[in-house]
MDTraj code that builds the backbone (N, CA, C; nanometers):
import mdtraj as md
import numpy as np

residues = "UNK UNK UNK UNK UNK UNK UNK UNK UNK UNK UNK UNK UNK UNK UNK UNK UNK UNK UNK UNK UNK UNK UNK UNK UNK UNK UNK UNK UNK UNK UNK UNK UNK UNK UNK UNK UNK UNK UNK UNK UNK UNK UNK UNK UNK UNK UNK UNK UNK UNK UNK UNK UNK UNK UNK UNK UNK UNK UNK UNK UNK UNK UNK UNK UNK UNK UNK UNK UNK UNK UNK UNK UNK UNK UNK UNK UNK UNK UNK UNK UNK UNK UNK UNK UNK UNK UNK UNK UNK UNK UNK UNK UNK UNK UNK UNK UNK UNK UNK UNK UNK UNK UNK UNK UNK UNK UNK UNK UNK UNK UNK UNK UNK UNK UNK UNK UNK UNK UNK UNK UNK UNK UNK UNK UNK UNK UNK UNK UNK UNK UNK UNK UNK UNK UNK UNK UNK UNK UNK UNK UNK UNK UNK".split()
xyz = np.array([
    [7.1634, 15.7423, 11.6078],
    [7.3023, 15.7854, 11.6070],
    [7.3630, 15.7528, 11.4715],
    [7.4506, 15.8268, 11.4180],
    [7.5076, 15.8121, 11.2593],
    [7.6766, 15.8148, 11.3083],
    [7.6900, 15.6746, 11.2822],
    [7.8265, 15.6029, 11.2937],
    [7.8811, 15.5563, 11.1976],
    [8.0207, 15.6490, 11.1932],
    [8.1109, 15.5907, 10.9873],
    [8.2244, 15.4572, 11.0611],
    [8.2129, 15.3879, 10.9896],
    [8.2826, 15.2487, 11.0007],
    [8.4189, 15.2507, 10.9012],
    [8.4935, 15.2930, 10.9113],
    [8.6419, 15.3116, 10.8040],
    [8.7091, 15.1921, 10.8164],
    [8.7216, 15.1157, 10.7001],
    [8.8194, 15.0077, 10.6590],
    [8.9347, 15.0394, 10.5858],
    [9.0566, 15.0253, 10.6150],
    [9.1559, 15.0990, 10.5226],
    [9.1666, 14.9167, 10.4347],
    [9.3460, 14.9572, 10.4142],
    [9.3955, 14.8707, 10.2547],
    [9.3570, 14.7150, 10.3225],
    [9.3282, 14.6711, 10.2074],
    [9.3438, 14.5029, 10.2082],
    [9.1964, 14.4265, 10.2976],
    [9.1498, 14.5249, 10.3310],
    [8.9831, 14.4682, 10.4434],
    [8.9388, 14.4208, 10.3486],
    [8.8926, 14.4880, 10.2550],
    [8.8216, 14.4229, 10.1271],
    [8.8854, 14.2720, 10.0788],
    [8.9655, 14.2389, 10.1440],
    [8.9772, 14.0797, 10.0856],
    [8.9979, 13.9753, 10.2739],
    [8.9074, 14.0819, 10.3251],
    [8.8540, 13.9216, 10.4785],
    [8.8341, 13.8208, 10.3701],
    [8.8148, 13.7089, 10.4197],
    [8.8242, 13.5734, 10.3628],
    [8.9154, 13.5260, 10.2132],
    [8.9908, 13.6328, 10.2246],
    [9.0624, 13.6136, 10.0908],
    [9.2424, 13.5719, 10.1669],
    [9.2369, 13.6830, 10.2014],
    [9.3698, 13.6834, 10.2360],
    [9.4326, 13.6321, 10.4029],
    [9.5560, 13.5637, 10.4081],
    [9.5616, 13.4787, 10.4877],
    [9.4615, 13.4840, 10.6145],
    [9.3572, 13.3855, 10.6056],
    [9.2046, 13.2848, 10.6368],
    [9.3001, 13.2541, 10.7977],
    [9.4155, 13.2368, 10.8339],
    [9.4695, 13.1711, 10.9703],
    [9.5145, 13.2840, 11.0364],
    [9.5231, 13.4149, 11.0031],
    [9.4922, 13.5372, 11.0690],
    [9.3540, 13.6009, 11.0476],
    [9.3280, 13.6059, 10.9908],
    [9.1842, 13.6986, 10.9652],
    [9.0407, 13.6409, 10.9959],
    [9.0705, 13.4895, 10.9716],
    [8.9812, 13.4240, 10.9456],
    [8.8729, 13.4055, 10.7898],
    [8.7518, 13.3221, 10.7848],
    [8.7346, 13.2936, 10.6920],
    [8.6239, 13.3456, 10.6101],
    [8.5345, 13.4576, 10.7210],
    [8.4575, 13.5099, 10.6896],
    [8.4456, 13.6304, 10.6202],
    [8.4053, 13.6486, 10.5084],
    [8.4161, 13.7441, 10.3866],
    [8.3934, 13.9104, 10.4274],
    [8.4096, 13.9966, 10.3606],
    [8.4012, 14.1156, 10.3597],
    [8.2085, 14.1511, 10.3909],
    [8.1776, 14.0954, 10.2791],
    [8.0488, 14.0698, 10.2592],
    [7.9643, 14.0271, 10.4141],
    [7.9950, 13.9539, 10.4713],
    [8.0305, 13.9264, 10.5954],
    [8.0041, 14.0017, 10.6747],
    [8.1278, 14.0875, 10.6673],
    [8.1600, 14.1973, 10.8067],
    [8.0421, 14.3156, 10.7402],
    [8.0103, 14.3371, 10.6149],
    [7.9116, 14.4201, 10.5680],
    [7.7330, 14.4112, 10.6557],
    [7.7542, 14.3029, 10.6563],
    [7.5845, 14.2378, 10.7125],
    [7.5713, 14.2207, 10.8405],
    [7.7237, 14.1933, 10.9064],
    [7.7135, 14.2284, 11.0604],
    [7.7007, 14.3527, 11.0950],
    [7.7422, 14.4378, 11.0334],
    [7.7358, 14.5624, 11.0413],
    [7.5452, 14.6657, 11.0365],
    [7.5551, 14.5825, 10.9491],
    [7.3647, 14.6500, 10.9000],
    [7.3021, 14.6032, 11.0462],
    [7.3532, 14.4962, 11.0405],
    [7.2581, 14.4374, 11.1276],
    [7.2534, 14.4598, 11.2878],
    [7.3250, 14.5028, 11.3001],
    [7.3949, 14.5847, 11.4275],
    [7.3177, 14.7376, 11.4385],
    [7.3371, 14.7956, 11.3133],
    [7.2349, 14.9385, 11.3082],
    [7.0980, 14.9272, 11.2924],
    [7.0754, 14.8145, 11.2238],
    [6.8957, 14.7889, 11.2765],
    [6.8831, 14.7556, 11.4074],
    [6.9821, 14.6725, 11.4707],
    [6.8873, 14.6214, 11.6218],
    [6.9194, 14.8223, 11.7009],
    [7.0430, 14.8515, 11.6753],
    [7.0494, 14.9723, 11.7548],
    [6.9747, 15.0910, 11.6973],
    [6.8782, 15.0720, 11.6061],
    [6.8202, 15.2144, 11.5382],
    [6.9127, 15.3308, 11.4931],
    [7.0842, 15.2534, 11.4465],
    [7.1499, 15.3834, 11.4424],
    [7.1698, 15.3611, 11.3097],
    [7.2017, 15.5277, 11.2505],
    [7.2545, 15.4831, 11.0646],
    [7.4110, 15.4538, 11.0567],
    [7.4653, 15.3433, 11.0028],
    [7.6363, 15.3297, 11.0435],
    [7.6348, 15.2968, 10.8732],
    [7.7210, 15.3873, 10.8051],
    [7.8217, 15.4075, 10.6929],
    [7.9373, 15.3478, 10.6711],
    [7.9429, 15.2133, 10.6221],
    [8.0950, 15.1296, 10.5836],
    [8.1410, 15.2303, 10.4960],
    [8.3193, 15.2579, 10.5211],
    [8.3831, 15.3150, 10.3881],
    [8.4709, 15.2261, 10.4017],
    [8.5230, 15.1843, 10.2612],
    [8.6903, 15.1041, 10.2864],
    [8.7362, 15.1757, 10.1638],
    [8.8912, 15.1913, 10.1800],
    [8.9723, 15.2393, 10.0739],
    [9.0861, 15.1776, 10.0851],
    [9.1771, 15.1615, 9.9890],
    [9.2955, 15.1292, 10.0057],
    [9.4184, 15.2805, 9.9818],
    [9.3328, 15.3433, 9.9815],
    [9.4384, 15.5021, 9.9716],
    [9.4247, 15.5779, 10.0497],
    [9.5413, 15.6310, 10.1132],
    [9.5909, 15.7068, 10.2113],
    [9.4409, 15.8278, 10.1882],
    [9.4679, 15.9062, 10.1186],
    [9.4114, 16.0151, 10.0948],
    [9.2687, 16.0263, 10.1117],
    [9.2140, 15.8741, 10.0213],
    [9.1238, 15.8585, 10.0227],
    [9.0028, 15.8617, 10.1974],
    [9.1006, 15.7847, 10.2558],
    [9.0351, 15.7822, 10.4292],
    [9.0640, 15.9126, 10.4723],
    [9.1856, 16.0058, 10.4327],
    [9.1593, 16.1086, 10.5076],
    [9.0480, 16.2075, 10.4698],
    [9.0705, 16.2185, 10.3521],
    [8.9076, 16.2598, 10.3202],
    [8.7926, 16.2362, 10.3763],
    [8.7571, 16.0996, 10.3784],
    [8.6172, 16.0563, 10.4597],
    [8.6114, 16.0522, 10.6068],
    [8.7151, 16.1377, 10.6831],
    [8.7561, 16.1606, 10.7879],
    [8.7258, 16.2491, 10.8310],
    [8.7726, 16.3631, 10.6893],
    [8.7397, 16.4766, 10.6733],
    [8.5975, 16.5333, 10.6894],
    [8.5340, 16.5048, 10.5857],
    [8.3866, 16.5170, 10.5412],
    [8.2913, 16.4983, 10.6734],
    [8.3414, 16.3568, 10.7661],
    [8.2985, 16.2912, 10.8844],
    [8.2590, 16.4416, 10.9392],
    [8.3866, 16.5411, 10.9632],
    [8.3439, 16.6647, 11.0572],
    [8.2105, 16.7247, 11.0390],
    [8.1893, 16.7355, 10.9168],
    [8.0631, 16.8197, 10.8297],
    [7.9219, 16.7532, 10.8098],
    [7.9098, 16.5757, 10.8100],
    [7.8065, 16.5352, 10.7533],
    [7.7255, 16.4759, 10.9240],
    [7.7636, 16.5294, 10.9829],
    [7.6589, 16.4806, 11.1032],
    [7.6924, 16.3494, 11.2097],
    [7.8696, 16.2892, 11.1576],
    [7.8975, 16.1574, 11.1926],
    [7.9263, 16.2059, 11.3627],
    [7.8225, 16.0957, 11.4435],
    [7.8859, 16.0798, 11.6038],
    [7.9553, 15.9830, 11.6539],
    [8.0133, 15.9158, 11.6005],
    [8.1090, 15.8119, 11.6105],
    [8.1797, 15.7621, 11.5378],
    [8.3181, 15.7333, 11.5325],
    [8.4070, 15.6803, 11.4154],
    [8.5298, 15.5426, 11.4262],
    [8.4463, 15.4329, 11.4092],
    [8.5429, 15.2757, 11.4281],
    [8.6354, 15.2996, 11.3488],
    [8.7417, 15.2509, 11.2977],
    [8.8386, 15.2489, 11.2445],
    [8.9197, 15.1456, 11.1887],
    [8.9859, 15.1135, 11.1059],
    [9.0348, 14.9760, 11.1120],
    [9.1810, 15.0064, 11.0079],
    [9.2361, 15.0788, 11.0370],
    [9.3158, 15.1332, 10.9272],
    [9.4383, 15.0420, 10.8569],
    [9.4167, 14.9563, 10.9286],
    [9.4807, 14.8374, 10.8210],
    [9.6247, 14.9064, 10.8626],
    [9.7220, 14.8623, 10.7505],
    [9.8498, 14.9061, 10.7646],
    [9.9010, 15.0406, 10.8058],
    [9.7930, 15.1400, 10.7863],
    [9.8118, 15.2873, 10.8028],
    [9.8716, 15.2794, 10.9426],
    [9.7809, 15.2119, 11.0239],
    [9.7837, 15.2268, 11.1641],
    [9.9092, 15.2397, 11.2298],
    [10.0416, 15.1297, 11.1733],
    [10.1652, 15.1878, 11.2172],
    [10.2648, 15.2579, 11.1381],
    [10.2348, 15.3816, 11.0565],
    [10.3104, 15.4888, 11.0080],
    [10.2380, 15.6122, 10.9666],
    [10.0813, 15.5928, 10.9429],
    [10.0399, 15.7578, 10.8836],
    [9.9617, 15.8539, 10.9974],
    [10.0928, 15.9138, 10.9956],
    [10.0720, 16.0284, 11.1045],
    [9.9545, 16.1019, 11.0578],
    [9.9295, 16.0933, 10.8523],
    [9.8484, 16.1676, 10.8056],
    [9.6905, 16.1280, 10.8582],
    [9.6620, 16.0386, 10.8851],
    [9.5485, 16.0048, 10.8997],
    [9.5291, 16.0001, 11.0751],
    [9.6324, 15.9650, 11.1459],
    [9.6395, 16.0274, 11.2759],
    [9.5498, 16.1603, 11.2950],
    [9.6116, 16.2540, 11.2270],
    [9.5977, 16.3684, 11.2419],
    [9.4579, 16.4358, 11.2171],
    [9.3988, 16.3569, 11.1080],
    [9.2715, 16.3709, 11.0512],
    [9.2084, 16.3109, 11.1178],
    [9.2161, 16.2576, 11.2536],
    [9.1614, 16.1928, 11.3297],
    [9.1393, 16.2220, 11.4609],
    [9.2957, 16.3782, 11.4536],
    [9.2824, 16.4183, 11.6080],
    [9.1899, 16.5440, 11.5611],
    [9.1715, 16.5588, 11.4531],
    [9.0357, 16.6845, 11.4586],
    [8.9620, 16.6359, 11.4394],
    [8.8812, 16.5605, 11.4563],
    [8.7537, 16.5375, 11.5075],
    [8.7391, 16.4837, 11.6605],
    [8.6538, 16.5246, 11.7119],
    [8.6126, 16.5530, 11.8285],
    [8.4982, 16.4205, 11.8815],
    [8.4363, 16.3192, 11.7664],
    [8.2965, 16.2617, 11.7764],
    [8.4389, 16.1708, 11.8501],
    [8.3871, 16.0524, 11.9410],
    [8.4217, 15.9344, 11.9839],
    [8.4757, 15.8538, 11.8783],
    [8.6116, 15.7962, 11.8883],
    [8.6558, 15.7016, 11.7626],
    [8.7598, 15.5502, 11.8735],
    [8.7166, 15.4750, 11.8129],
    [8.7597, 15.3380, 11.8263],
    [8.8653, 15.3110, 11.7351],
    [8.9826, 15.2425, 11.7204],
    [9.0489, 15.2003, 11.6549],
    [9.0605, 15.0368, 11.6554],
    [9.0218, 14.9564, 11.5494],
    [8.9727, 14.8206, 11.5850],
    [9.0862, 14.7204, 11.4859],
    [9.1010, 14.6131, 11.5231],
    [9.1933, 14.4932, 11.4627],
    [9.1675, 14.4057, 11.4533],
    [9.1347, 14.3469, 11.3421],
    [9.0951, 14.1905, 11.3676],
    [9.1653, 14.0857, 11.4517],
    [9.3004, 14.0827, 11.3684],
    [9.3956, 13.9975, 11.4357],
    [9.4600, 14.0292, 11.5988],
    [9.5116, 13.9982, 11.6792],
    [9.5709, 14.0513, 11.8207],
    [9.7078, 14.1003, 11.7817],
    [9.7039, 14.2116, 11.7755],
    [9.8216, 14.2778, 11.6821],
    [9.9507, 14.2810, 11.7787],
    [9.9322, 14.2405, 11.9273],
    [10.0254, 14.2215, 12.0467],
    [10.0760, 14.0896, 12.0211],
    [10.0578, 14.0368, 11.9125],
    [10.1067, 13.8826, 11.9589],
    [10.1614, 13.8582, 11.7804],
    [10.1582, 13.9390, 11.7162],
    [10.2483, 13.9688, 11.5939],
    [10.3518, 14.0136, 11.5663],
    [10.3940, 14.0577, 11.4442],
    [10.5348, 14.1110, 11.4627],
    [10.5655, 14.2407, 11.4709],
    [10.6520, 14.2321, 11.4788],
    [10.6931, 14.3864, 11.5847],
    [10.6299, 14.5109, 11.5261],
    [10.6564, 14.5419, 11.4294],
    [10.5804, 14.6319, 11.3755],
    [10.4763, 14.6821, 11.4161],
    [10.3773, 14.5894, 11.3856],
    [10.2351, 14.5562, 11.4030],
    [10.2083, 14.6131, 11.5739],
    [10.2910, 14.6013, 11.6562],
    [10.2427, 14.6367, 11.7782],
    [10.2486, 14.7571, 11.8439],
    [10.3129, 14.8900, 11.7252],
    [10.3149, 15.0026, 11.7134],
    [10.1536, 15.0934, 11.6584],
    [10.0883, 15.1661, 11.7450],
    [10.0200, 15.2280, 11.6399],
    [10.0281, 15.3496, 11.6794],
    [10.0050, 15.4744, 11.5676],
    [10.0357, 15.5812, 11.6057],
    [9.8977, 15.6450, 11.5857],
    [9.7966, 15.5806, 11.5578],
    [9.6615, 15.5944, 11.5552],
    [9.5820, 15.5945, 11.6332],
    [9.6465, 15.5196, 11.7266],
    [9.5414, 15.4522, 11.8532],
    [9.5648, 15.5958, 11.9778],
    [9.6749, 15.6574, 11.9896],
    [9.6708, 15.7602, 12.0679],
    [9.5559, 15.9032, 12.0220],
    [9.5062, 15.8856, 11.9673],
    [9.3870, 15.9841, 11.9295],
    [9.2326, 15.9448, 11.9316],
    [9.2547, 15.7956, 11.9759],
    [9.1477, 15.7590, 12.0070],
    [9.0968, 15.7126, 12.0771],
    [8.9390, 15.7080, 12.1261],
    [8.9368, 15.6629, 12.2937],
    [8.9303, 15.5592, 12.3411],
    [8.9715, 15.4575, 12.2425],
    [8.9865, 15.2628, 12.3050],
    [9.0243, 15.2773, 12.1401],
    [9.1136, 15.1002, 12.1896],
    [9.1234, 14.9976, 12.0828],
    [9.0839, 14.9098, 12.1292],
    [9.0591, 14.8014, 11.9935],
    [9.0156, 14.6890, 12.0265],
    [9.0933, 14.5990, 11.9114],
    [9.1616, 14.4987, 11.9599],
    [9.1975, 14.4286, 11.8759],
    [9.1936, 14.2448, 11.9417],
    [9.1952, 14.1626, 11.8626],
    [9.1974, 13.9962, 11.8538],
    [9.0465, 13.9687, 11.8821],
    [8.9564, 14.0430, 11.8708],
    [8.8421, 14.0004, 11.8599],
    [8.7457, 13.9490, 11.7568],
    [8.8507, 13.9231, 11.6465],
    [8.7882, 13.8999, 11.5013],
    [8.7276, 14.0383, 11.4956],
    [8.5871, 14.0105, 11.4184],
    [8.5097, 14.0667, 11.3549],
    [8.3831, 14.0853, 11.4884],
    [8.3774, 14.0162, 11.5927],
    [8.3085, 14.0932, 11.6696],
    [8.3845, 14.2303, 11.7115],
    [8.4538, 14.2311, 11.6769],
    [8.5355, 14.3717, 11.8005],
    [8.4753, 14.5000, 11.7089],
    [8.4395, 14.5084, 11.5769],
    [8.3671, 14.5646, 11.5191],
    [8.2308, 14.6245, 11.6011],
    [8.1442, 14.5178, 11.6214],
    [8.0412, 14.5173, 11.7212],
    [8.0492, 14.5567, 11.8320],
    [8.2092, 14.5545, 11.8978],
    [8.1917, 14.5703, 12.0367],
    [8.2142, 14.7391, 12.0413],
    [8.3073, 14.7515, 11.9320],
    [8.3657, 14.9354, 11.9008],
    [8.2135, 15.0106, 11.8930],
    [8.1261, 14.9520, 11.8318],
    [7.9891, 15.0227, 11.8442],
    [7.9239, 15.0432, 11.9628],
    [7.9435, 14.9319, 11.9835],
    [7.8621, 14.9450, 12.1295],
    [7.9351, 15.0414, 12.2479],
    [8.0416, 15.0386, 12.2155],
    [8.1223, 15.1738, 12.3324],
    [8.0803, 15.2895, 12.2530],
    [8.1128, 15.3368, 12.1347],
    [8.0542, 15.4833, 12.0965],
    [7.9026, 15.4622, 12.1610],
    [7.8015, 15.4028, 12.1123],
    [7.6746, 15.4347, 12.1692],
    [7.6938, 15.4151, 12.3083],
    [7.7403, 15.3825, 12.3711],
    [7.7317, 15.3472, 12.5274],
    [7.8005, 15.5267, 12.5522],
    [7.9211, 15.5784, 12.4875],
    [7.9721, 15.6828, 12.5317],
    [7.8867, 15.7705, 12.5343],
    [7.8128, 15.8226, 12.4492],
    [7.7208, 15.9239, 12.4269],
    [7.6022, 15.9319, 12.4931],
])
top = md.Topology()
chain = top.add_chain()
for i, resn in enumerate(residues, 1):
    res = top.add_residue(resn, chain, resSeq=i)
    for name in ("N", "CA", "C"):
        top.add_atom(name, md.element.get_by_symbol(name[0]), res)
traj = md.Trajectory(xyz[None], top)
């Protein structure tokens, strides 16, 4: 199975940036849990992270065309205002997860809005960096 893993703004600094929400484990990190997750499952899974709007909708985009059957998500701040990437999200059709490190229900208000998560078929959030793992395991379990 070929599963794209999308990190939007600021993922690229796990263990950088406040360590008492995110925790302490590096990007690098969530990179190797990841591999390692598609070797035990025999599937090919594609990390993208960007910090630009455009940039994820693009690889959202492309997702339709290059063979992707599943799509985790993690859109970082996008998640409560870009309808744009919403949208690039309600055309595709493969299974998509929308995932959070932190428990975004127990933050501030903002944060407990997403306009992302209605286009997709679960969230998962306060699971750290397993919930990554667990978003996989429901696309392959869906299919």
């Amino acid at each position: 199975m070929k599963i794209l893993v999308i990190n939007g703004p600021n993922l690229n600094f796990l263990g950088i940036r406040e360590k008492s929400v995110y925790g302490t484990q590096d990007y690098d990190d969530l990179l190797h849990m990841i591999a390692k997750k598609g070797e035990e499952t025999n599937s090919t899974i594609e990390v993208f992270q960007s910090n630009h709007e455009g940039a994820i909708i693009d690889r959202i985009q492309d997702a339709y065309f290059d063979g992707t059957e599943g799509i985790v998500i993690n859109p970082g701040a996008f998640t409560h205002y870009s309808y744009a990437i919403r949208d690039a999200l309600a055309s595709i059709t493969v299974p998509k997860v929308e995932i959070h490190i932190s428990d975004i229900t127990k933050r501030e208000e903002f944060r407990k809005v997403s306009v992302t998560a209605p286009v997709c078929d679960r969230q998962i959030y306060g699971q750290g960096l397993d919930g990554y793992l667990q978003a996989i395991d429901f696309i392959l379990n869906i299919k």
